[in-house]
C-alpha positions in Angstrom: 97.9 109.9 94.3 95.7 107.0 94.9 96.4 104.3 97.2 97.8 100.3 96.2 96.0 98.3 98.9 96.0 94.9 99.8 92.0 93.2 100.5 91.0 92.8 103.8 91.2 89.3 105.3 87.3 89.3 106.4 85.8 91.1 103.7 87.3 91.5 100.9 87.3 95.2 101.4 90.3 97.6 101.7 90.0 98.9 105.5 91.9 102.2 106.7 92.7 103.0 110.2 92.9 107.4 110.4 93.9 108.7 113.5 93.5 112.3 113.6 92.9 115.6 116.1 89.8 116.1 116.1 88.2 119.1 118.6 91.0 118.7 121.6 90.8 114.7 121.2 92.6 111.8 119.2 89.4 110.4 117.0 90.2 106.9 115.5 88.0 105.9 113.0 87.9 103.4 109.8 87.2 103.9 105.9 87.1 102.0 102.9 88.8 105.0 101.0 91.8 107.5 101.6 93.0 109.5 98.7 94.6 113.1 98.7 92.4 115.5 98.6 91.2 117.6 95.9 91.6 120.5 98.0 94.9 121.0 98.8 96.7 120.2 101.9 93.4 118.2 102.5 93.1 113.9 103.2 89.7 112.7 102.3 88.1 109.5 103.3 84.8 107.8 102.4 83.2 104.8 103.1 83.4 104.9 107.1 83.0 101.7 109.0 81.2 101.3 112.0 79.9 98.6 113.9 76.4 97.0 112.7 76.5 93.9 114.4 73.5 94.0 116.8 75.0 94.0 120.4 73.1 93.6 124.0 75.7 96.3 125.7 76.3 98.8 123.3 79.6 100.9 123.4 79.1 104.6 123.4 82.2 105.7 121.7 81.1 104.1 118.8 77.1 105.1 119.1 78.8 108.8 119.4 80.6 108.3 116.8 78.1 106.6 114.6 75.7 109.8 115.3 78.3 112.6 114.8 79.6 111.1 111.1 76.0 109.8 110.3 75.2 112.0 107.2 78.8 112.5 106.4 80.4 111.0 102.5 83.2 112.2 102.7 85.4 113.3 105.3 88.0 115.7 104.7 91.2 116.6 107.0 93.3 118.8 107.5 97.2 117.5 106.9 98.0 119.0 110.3 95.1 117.3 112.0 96.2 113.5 110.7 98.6 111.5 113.0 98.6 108.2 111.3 97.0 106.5 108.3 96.9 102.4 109.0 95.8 99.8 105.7 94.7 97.2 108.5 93.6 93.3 108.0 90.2 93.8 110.2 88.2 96.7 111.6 88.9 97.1 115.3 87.1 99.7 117.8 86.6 103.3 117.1 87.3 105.2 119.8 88.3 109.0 120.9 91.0 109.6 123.4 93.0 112.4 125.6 95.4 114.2 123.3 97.3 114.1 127.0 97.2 111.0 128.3 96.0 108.9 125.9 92.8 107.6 127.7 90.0 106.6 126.1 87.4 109.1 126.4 83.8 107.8 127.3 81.2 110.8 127.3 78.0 109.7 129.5 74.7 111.8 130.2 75.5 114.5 132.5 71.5 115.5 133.1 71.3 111.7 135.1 68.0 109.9 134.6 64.9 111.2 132.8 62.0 111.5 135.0 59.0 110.6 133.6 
């Protein structure tokens, strides 16, 4: 089954919104590609998005997120894990929330400052 997609608004692109369970937390992420899965009972996207636009304060969701799906082409999940699949106008943030409440989850050094 392959998807019929409108472009996106900005670039010409087709974006995807997946919002999944990922490890005890809701992952929201972006693709240029969602098709079943040649393995069955599997969703597979390619082409993840992140922000590149150089920033002075740099959100670290997104770095996380950037590092932990760095090497990865294609991303497969599990039926069960997917919540949602979105074909959106524009990319917005990716971020990883509570499965509970909903907040978004920000991880931050727990070892403090480096001392030189």
């Amino acid at each position: 089954m392959h998807n019929e997609a409108l472009n996106s608004s900005l670039t010409g692109r087709r974006v995807y919104k997946l919002v999944f369970f990922n490890q005890g937390k809701v992952y929201e992420l972006f693709a240029e590609r969602v098709d079943s899965s040649h393995l069955y009972g599997f969703v597979e996207a390619a082409g993840l998005v992140f922000d590149t636009a150089s920033k002075v304060v740099v959100d670290p969701t997104e770095e996380r997120l950037r590092s932990e799906f760095a090497d990865t082409e294609k991303l497969m999940l599990p039926l069960q894990s997917v919540i949602r699949i979105e074909q959106v106008k524009k990319r917005g943030k990716c971020v990883i929330r509570d499965r509970g409440t909903g907040d978004k989850v920000t991880s931050l050094p727990l070892d403090g400052p480096s001392k030189s």
